[in-house]
N, C-alpha and C positions, 0 to 999 in steps of 0.2 A: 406422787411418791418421790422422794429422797432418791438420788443420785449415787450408786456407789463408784468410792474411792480408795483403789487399793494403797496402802498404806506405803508398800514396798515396791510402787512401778519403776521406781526410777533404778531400784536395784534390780529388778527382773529386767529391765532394758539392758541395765550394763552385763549380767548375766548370759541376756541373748545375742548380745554381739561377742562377749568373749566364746561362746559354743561358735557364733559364722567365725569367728577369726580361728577359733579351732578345727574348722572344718576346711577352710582356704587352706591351712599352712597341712593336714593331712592328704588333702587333693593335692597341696605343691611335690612333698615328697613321694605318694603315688606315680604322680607323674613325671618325675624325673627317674624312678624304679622301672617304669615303663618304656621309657626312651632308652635306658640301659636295658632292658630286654631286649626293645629292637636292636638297637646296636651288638646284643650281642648274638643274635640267631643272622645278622649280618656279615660278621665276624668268621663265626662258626661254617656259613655255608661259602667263605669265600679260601677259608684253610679246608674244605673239605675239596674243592675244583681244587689246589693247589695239590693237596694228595693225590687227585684222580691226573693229574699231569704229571706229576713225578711215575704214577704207575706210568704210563701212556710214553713217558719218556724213556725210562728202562726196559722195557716191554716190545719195546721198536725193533729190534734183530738188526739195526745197524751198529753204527757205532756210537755210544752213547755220549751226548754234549754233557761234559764234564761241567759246563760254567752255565748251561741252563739248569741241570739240574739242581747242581749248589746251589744258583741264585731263589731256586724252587723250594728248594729243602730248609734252606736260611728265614725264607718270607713265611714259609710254614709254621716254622719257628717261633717267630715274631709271632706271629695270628695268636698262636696257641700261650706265648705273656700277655697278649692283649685280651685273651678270654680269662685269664687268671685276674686279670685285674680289675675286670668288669665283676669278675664274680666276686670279690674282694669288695667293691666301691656296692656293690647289690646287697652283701652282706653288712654291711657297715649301714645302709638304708634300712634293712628287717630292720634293727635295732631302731631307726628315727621311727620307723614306722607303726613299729608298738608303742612307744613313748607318743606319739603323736592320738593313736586310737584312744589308750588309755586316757590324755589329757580333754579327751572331746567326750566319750563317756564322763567323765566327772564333770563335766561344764555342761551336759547335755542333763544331769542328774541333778546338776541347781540349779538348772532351769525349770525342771519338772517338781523340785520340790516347791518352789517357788507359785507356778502357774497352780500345786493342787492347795496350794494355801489361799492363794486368789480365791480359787473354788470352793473354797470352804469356807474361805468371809463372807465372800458375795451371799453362798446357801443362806448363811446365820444373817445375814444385813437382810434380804429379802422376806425369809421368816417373820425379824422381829417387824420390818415396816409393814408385815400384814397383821402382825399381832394387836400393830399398833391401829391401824386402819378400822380392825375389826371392833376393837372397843372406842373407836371414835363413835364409830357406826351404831353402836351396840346402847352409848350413853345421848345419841341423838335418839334413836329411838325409843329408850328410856324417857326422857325429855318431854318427846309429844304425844307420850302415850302415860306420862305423870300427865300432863295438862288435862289431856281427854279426862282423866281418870278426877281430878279439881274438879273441871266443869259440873260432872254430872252430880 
């Protein structure tokens, strides 16, 4: 039996690397959405000790240090643009990150129409080579059973 050869491998190859490079570059922006998550529950839990020492500082019944506070209140501050801008640069990500899903569903969608057209050569390729086999078969035994049929 005849070998099949899908007509379009060489495009279902370029197909199936454009889905991995589609699926690298969604892992990359994942992954840097993730690092800005840590960084920002790192963020978040280091202006919250900064609030619980501002309580802790005013809360003292001495005299309160006017220039640890501040310095307290100010860092606070800071923390709480730095959680805005994390959520800002995370928000800016959603957006790569649908555009990223979307372009790997479509890449991932011709590859599959691709491999079910494979599937569906091959069926009909394999078919006809039995079609073919079978009246090979079918006219050999015709063949020696006309001869039988001479002889007698």
């Amino acid at each position: 039996m005849k070998k099949f050869l899908f007509k379009f491998e060489s495009l279902l190859k370029l197909r199936k690397n454009q889905r991995d490079i589609s699926r690298q570059l969604l892992a990359d922006v994942l992954g840097h959405d993730a690092e800005l998550a840590a960084r920002r529950r790192a963020v978040h839990v280091e202006r919250l000790t900064q609030i619980e020492e501002l309580r802790i500082l005013s809360t003292g019944g001495n005299a309160v240090n006017i220039d640890a506070s501040a310095s307290r209140r100010h860092y606070a501050v800071q923390l709480t643009g730095n959680l805005g801008e994390i959520d800002a640069r995370r928000a800016d990500l959603a957006g790569q990150i649908a555009l990223r899903r979307q372009a790997l569903v479509r890449a991932d969608q011709a590859v599959k129409s691709l491999e079910k057209l494979a599937e569906k050569q091959q069926t009909e390729f394999v078919f006809h080579q039995e079609r073919v086999e079978a009246r090979a078969l079918e006219e050999t035994w015709q063949a020696i059973h006309a001869g039988e049929h001479d002889a007698c």
